[in-house]
N, C-alpha and C positions, 0 to 999 in steps of 0.2 A: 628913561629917555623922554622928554621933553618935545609935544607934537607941535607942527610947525603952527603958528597963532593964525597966516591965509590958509586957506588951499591951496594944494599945488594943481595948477590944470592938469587936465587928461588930454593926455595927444593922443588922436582918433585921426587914422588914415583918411586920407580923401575919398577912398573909396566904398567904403562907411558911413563917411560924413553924405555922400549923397544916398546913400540909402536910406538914412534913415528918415527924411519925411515920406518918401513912398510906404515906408512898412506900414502905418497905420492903416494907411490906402487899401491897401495890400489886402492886410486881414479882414478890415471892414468889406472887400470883394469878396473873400472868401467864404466869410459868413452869411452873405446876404444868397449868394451861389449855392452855400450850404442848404442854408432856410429854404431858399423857392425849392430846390429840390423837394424838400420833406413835405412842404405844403403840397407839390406837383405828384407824390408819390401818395402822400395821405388822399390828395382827390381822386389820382385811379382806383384805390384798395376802396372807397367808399362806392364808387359808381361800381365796379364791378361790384362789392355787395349787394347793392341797387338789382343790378341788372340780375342778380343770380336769384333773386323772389322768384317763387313760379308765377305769385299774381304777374309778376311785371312782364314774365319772359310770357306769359299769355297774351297781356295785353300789346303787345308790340309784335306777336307771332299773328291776331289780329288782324293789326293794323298795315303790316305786312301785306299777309297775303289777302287781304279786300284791295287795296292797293295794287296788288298785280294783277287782280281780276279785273276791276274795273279800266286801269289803263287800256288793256286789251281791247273791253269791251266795249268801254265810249271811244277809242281809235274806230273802232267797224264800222259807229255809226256816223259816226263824222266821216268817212270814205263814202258811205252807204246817201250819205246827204248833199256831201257838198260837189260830189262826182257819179256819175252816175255810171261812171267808166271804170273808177278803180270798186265800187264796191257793191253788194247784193243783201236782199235781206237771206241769204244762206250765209252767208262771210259773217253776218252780223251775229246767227245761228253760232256758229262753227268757231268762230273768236269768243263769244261768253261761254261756251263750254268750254274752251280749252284753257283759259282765262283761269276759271274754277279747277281746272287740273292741274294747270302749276299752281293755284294757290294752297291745294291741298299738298302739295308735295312743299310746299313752302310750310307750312303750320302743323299739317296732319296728325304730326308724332309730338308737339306739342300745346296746341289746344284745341286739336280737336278742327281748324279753322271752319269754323262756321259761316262765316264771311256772312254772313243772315242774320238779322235780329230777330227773325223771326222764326230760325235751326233755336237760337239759343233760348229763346220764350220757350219753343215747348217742349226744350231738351230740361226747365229747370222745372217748367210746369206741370211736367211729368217724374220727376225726381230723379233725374237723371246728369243732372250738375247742381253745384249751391247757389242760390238765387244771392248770395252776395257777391258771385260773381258776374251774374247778369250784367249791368252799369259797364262795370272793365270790360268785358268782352264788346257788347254794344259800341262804349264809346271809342274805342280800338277800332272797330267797324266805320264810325258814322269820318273818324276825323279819316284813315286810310280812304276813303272813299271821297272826301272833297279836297283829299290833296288831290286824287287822282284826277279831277274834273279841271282840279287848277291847271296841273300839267297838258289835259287835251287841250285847255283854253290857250296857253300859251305855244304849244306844237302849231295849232292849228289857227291861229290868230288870224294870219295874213289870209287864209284860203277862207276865212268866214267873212269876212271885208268882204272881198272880193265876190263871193257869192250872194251876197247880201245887200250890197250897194254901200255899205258903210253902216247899215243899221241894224240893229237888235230886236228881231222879231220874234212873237211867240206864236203866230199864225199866218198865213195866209202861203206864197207860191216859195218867198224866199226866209220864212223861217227855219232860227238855227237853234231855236233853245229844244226844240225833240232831240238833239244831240245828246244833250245830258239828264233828262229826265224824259216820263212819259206822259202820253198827254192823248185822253178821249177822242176817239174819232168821231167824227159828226152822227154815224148812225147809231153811237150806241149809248145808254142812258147810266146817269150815276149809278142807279142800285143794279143794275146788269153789268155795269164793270165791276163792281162792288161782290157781284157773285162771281164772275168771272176769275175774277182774283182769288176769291177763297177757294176756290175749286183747285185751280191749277199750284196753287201753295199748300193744297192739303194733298195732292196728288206728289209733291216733290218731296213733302218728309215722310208719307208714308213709304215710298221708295226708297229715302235714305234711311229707316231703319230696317229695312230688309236687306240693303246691299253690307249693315257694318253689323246684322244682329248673325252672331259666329254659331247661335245653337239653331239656326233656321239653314238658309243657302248664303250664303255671303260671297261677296265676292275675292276673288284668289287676294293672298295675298301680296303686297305690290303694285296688285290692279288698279282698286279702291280708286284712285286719283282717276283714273282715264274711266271708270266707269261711273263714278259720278257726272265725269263732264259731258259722256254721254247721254246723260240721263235730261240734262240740262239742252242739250243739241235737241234732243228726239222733245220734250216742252214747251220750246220755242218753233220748231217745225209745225208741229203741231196743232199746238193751240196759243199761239203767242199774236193769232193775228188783232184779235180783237182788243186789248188793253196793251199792247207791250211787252205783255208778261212780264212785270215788276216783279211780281212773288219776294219780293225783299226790302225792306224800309231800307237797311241800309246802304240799299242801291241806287234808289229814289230821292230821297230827302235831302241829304248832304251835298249831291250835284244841284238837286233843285235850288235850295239857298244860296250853292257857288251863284248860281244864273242871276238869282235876285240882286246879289251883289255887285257883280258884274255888271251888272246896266239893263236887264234884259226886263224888269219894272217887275212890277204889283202883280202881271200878269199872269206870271208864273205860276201865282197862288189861287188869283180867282179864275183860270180859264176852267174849262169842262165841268162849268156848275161847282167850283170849289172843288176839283180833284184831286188835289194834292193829298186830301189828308189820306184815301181810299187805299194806295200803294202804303200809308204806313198802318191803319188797322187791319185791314182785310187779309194782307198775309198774318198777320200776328192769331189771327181767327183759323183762318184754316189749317196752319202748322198744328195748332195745337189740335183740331178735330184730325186731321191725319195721323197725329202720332197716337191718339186715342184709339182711331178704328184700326189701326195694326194693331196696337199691343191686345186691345178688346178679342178682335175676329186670330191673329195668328196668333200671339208671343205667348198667350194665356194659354192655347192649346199647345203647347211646344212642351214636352217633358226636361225640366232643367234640374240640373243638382242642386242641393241643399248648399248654402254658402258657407264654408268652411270657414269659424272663427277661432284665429288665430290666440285669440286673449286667452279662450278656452281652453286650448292646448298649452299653451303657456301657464295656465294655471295649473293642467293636471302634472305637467312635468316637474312645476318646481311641490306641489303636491307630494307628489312621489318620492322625489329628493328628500327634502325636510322628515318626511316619514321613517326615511331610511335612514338620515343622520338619527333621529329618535328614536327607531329600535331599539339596539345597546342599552340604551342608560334605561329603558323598558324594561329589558329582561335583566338587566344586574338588580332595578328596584323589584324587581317581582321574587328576586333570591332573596332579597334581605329578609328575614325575620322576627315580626317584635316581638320583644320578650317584654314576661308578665313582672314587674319589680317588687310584686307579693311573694313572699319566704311562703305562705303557706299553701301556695299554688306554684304548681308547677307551669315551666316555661311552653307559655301556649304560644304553636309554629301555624302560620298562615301558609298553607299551600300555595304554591303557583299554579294558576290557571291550567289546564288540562290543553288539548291541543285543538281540540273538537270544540271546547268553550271559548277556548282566543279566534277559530274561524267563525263564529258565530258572531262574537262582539264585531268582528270586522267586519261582515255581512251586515248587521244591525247599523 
């Protein structure tokens, strides 16, 4: 049979014929649909990896709860400043401890929330976390703490104007940068805020390792959060009149810079004889002398158990095992007997160990 020399056309329905420039269309949407998926699916499975480190779930557990302390607590004082009607230094008291008890219940169970760079100095200074985690926790701390100061600046924008005349003062009848950092009062002198400071930061972590040390008196469990914030109320009542009571760089420094930024000048840094820097050594000094004189005077005297290492046991179990898989092939070599392949000697038998000779070599 003989094929035709044209083509013969293909007759394709109308309604064909209009499909078929869409179909490329088509597919190319599909795929493109396809793809962003996979990339949109490949980015969640990555951030969740991200997020699932414990470095990171620390650092953002942090960042967190310093962040809901300090809201709390620079709100009190901006009530405490800019009204003298909505707020007190008790409220100012009573919002920083309570501040630190939801941030403990924010973090507690996973790192520990320090909300302190100066908990977490002498919790590594003392060997009691890795100082490669120091930096992540710190910087968790420092940035949670001047979002928080951004957000008072911004709640509270309009009631500062107005209090203020329109200007950014760091001194005198209508300053408003005491709001976010602390600042010497006229009768007290740098190296007396300087001890002031250490004193009252060496008195707050030696209380925090007594209220979380569980072979001493601790506190119930559950409590932990409300009596730390406690601890923090009864500090500030007490003895918070004379500096502040910073007892925290992280609570200082990062609002202090917000201010700088903000407009509030140079001043920030050099009023009270250069006091800025004092709120970020001085607690770092006394945390670590507090967690010293506890663990020195109580934790040494405390009778504690021997720490059970686990490697150890793990070794002696599969010890035992292996031991036991080799018994057997023990006692079948210890049946064997070589024999002498001299015709004029007879076949000399090698006893099996005795019973009282095999507990011995074991003992040995």
């Amino acid at each position: 049979m003989a094929w035709p020399s044209t083509p013969v056309p293909l007759h394709v329905p109308m309604a064909l014929k209009s499909l078929i420039p869409v179909l490329p269309a088509a597919l190319g949407k599909r795929r493109s649909t396809r793809s962003s998926k996979m990339v949109s699916w490949s980015w969640k499975t990555r951030t969740q990896q991200i997020l699932q480190k414990k470095l990171v779930r620390e650092f953002l557990a942090e960042f967190m709860s310093t962040y809901v302390m300090m809201v709390f607590g620079l709100g009190s004082v901006a009530h405490m400043v800019l009204s003298k009607k909505h707020g007190s230094y008790l409220a100012v008291n009573l919002a920083f401890g309570f501040g630190v008890a939801m941030g403990v219940h924010v973090a507690g169970n996973i790192s520990g929330a320090h909300m302190n760079a100066a908990v977490t100095f002498a919790n590594c200074a003392l060997g009691r976390l890795p100082w490669r985690k120091f930096p992540v926790y710190v910087l968790g701390q420092f940035l949670g703490s001047f979002l928080a100061a951004a957000t008072i600046y911004t709640l509270f924008y309009t009631a500062i104007l107005h209090f203020s005349g329109g200007q950014l003062m760091v001194t005198g009848p209508v300053a408003t940068a005491g709001i976010f950092a602390t600042y010497l009062p006229d009768y007290m002198t740098l190296w007396r805020g300087f001890l002031n400071e250490v004193w009252l930061t060496g008195m707050l972590q030696l209380c925090l390792f007594a209220i979380t040390d569980k072979e001493n008196n601790p506190a119930l469990p559950g409590t932990q959060a409300l009596v730390i914030g406690i601890l923090v109320v009864t500090i500030g009542m007490s003895l918070g009149m004379n500096t502040g009571y910073a007892i925290n760089p992280s609570r200082d420094l990062p609002p202090r810079i917000f201010t700088f930024i903000a407009g509030w000048g140079k001043q920030v840094f050099s009023d009270g004889e250069n006091w800025w820097w004092v709120p970020v050594v001085a607690p770092l000094l006394g945390a670590y002398l507090g967690g010293i004189i506890y663990v020195v005077f109580i934790g040494s005297t405390i009778p504690r158990e021997p720490p059970k290492l686990e490697d150890s046991v793990a070794y002696e179990d599969n010890r035992i095992t292996v031991s036991s898989k080799m018994e057997p092939h023990t006692s079948m070599a210890s049946r064997l007997t070589p024999v002498s392949m001299n015709p004029d000697n007879r076949p000399s038998v090698r006893l099996a160990p005795t019973l009282q000779e095999s507990m011995a070599q074991e003992q040995f």
